[in-house]
N, C-alpha and C positions, 0 to 999 in steps of 0.2 A: 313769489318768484324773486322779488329783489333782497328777499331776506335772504334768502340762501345764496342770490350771487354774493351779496356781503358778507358771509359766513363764509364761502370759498378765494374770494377773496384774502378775506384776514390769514385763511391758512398759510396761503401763497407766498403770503406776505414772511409769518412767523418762519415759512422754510429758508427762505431766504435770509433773512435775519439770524439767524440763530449758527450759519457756517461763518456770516461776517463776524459776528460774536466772538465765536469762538478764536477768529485771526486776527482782532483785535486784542485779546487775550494776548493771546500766544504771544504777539509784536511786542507787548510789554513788557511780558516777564523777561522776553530774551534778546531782547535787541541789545544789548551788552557783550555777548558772544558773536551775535549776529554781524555785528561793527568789527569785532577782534578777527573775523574770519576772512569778512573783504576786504581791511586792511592786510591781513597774511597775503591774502593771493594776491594784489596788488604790489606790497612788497617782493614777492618772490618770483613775478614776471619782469620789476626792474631790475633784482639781482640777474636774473636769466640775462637782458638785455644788454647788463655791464660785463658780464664774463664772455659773451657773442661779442662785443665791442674789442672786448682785452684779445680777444683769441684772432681776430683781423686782423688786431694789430702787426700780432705776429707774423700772420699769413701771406699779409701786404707784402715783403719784398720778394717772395720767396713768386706770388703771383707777379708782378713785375720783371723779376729775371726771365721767368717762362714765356712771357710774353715777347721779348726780346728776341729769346730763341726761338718759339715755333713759327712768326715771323706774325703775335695776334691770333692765333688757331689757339683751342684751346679746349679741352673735355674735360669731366670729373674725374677721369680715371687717373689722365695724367696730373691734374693737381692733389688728390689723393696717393696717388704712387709716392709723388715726391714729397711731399706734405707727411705720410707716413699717418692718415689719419680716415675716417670713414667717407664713406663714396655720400653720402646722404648730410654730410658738413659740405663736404667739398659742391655739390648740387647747391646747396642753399649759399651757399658765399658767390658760388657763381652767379645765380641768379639775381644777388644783389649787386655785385658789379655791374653783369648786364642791364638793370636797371638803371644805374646809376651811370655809365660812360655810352649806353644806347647801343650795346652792340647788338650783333645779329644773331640769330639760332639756325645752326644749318644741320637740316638733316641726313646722312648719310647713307648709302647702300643699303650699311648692314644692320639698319633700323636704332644707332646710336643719336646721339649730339654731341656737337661741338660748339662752343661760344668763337665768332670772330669780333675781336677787338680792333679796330680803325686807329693809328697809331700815325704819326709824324711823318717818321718812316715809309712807311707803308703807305700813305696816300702820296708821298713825293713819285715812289717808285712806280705807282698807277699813274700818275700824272705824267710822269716820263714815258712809260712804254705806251701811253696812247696819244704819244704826238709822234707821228711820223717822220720820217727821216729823207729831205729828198735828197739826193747827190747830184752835182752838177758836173760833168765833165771838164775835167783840166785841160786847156790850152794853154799856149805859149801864150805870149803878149806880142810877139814879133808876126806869127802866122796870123796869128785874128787883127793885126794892124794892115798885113797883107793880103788877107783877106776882104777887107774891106775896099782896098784900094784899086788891087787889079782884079782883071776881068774874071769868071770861071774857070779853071785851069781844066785840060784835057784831059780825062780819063787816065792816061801813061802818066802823066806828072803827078798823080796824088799816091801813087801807090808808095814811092819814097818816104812822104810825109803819112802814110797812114803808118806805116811799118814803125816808125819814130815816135808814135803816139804812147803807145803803150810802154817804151822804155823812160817816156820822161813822165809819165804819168806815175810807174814806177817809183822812179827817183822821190819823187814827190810823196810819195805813201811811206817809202822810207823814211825822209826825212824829219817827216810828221811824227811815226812813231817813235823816233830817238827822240823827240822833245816829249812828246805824251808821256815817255815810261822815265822820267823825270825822279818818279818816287815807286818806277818799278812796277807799275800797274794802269788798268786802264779802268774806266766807268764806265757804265751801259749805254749811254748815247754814244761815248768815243768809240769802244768796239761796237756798234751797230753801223758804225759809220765807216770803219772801217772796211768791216764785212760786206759791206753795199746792202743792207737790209735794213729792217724796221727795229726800231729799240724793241717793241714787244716781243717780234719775233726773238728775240736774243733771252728777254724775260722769263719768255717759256719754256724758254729750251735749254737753260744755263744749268739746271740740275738733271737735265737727262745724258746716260749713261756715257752716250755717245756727242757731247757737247764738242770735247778735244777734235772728236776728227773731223765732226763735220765745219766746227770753225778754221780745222787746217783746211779744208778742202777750198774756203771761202775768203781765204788769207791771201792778200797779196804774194807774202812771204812765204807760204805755206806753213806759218806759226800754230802749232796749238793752243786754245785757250782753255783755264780751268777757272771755277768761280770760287770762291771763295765767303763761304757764308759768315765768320767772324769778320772777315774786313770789308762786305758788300761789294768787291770789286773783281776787277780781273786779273787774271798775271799769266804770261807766255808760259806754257808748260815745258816749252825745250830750256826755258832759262833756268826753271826751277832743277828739273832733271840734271 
């Protein structure tokens, strides 16, 4: 019995022996070629990597300007469009910015994406429209000194002075805006403030259709406002007309 485990053994043995044989062979003759072949793919994954570097380069302003303009929103289609080059470049250079500046992936309705990029800009104008806006009522100096001084005044003697409120308050919202439009425009805390509302509120509503009337409606003046997306600002729309 132990003769023949030892005889099945050695076979086991030779089977095995004889494929390493053979790849020790083979690694000799050719490992010459074998070296010539992982240095090609080697070389021609850092040529890949230098021509993807040269080609950002380009891409870089052209993605910066858009960024400027979609306000940080941003998709493959439209950096393709304008890039004038394929939807599966523009994907992969997005994905490497997103990488690289940590923006977000949002998905939309209609089963697309968009990159949002987090910008200077952009987080000023979030930090603005969520700090709210309180307004304090304008008095005189002279009535809140006499106020304080004499007694409650009688029902019939306020109505004078309430009548009076609204025209110096007036005055005062006027005078404001002659100095504000200084350079001809206003900024979103100054019209939010004017409007007696929230700067967000103003944020969200500055490119809907109906912005002009509903800010005339809200205007002391009864001023229209329009916004303006090259100069982030606002400007009276009867001044422009």
């Amino acid at each position: 019995m132990s003769e023949k485990l030892i005889e099945g053994d050695g076979k086991a043995f030779l089977v095995l022996l004889l494929p390493i044989s053979f790849l020790i062979i083979f690694l000799v003759s050719t490992w010459k070629i074998l070296l010539a072949i992982i240095l090609l793919i080697i070389g021609f994954n850092l040529w890949q990597w230098y021509q993807w570097q040269q080609w950002s380069q380009r891409v870089n302003p052209i993605f910066h300007q858009m960024i400027r303009e979609n306000h940080g929103r941003l998709t493959p289609m439209d950096l393709a469009i304008r890039g004038n080059f394929s939807g599966t470049m523009a994907k992969r250079y997005l994905d490497g910015k997103a990488s690289e500046f940590g923006a977000s992936l949002i998905n939309s309705e209609d089963g697309g994406q968009s990159y949002y990029f987090i910008t200077a800009s952009i987080l000023g104008n979030i930090l603005d429209s969520s700090e709210p806006v309180k307004e304090l009522p304008a008095q005189p100096v002279a009535k809140t000194a006499r106020s304080l001084l004499a007694p409650p005044p009688i029902a019939r003697e306020e109505e004078p002075e309430t009548e009076s409120l609204p025209q110096t308050t007036h005055e005062h919202v006027k005078q404001s805006l002659e100095k504000q439009l200084v350079f001809g425009s206003l900024i979103q805390s100054e019209l939010a403030k004017r409007l007696n509302v929230y700067s967000s509120t103003v944020y969200k509503r500055r490119n809907d259709p109906d912005f002009p009337e509903w800010s005339r409606s809200r205007d002391p003046d009864g001023i229209a406002w329009t916004f303006s997306e090259k100069a982030k600002e606002f400007f009276p729309l009867d001044e422009e007309g």
